[in-house]
KOLMIKOL-760669 format. One record per residue (C-alpha): residue number from 1; z, y, x; residue in one letter; chain. Coordinates in steps of 0.25 Angstrom, whole numbers, plus 5000, padded with zeros to 4 digits. Each point is the difference from the previous one (the first is absolute). Layout:
BEGIN
(NUM, (Z, Y, X), "A", "A")
...
This chain:
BEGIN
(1, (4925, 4993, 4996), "X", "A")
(2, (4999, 5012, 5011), "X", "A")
(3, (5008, 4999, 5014), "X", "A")
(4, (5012, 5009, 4995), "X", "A")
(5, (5004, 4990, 4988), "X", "A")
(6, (4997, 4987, 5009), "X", "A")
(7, (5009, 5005, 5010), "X", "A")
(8, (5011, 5005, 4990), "X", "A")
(9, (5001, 4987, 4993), "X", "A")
(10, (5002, 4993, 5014), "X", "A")
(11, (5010, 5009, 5004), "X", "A")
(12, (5007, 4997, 4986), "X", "A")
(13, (5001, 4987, 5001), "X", "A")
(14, (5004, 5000, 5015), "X", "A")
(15, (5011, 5012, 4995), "X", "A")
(16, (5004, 4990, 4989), "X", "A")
(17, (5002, 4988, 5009), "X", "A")
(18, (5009, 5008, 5008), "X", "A")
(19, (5008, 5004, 4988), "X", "A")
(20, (5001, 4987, 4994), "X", "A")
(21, (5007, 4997, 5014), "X", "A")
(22, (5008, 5010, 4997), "X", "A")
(23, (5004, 4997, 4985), "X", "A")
(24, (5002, 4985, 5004), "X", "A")
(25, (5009, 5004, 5013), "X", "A")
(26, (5008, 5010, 4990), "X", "A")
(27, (5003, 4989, 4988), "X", "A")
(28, (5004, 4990, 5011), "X", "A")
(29, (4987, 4993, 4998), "X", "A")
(30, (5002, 4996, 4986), "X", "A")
(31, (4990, 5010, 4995), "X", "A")
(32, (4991, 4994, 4989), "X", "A")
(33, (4986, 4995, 5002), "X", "A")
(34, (4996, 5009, 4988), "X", "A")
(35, (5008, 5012, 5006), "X", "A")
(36, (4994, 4996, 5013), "X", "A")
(37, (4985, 5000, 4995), "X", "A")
(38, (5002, 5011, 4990), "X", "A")
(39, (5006, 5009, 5010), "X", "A")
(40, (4989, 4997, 5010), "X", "A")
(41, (4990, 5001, 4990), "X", "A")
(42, (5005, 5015, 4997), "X", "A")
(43, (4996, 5003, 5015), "X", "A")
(44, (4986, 4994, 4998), "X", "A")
(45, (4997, 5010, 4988), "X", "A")
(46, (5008, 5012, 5007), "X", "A")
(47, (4989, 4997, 5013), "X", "A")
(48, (4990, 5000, 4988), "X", "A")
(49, (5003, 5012, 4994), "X", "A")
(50, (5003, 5009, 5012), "X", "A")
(51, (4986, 4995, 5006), "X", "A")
(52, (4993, 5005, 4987), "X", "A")
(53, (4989, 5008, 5003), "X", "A")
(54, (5008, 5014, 4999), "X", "A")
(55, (4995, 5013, 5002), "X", "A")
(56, (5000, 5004, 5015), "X", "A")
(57, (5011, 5010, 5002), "X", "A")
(58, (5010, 5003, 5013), "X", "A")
(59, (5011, 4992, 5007), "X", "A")
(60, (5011, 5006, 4993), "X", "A")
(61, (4993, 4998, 4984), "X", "A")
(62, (4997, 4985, 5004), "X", "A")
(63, (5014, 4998, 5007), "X", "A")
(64, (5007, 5005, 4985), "X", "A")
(65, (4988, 4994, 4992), "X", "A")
(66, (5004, 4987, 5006), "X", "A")
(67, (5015, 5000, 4998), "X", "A")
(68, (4998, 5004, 4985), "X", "A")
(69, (4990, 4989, 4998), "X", "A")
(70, (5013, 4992, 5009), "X", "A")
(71, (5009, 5006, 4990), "X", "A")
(72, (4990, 4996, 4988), "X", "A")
(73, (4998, 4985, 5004), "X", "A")
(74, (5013, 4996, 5005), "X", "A")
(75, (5006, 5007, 4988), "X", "A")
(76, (4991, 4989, 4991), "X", "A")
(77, (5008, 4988, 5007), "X", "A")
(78, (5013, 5008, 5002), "X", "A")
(79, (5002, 5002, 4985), "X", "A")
(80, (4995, 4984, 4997), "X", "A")
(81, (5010, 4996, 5007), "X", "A")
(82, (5011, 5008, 4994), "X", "A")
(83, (5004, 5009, 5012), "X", "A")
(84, (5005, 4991, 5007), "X", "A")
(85, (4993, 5000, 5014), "X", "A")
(86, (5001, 5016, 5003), "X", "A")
(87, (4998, 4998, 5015), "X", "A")
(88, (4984, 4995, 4995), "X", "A")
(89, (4998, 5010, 4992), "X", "A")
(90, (5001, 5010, 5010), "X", "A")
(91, (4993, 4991, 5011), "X", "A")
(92, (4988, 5002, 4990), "X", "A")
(93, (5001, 5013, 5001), "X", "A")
(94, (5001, 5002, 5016), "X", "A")
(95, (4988, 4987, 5000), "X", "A")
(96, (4991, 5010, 4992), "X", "A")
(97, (5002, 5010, 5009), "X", "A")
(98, (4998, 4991, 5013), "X", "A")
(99, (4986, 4993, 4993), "X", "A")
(100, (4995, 5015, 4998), "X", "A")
(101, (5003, 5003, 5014), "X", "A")
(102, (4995, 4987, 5007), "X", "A")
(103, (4986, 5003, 4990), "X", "A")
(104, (5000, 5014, 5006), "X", "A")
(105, (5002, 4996, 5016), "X", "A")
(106, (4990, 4989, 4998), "X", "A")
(107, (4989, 5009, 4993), "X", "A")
(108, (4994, 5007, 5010), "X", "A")
């Protein structure tokens, strides 16, 4: 596993904890602890997949390429769960685009 993908699944995990603060703060903390995991879970794969070992390109393609593969991933648990945690699903999205630009800064 190279530096890029290590890195990524940590900042995953670390983005999903903070949204699982979230997701329980928002259902007055009576989220469920398969929502929870799941929802965390979903994080770890999108720090995964954003940490791939992708073709070098600029700021700007890595910035997009990361909030499409947000898009991708959060859409995956979005849609599981009915539709029913929209503000999630576009946290994905802006956490793609943060892991992609934490893995750029920290590149060099």
């Amino acid at each position: 596993m190279n530096e890029r993908m290590k890195k990524a699944i940590i900042g995953g995990a670390v983005l999903g904890i903070l949204c699982v603060i979230g997701a329980f703060i928002r259902s007055g903390f009576s989220a469920s602890p398969i929502f929870v995991f799941s929802l965390w879970y979903n994080r770890v794969l999108l720090g995964l997949i954003v940490g791939a070992p992708w073709r070098h390109t600029d700021r700007l393609r890595a910035l997009f390429r990361g909030a499409l593969l947000g898009l991708f991933v959060s859409f995956a648990f979005y849609s599981t769960i009915g539709f029913q945690d929209p503000i999630s699903f576009v946290a994905g999205i802006i956490y793609g685009v943060l892991l992609e630009e934490w893995l750029i800064r920290t590149s060099h």
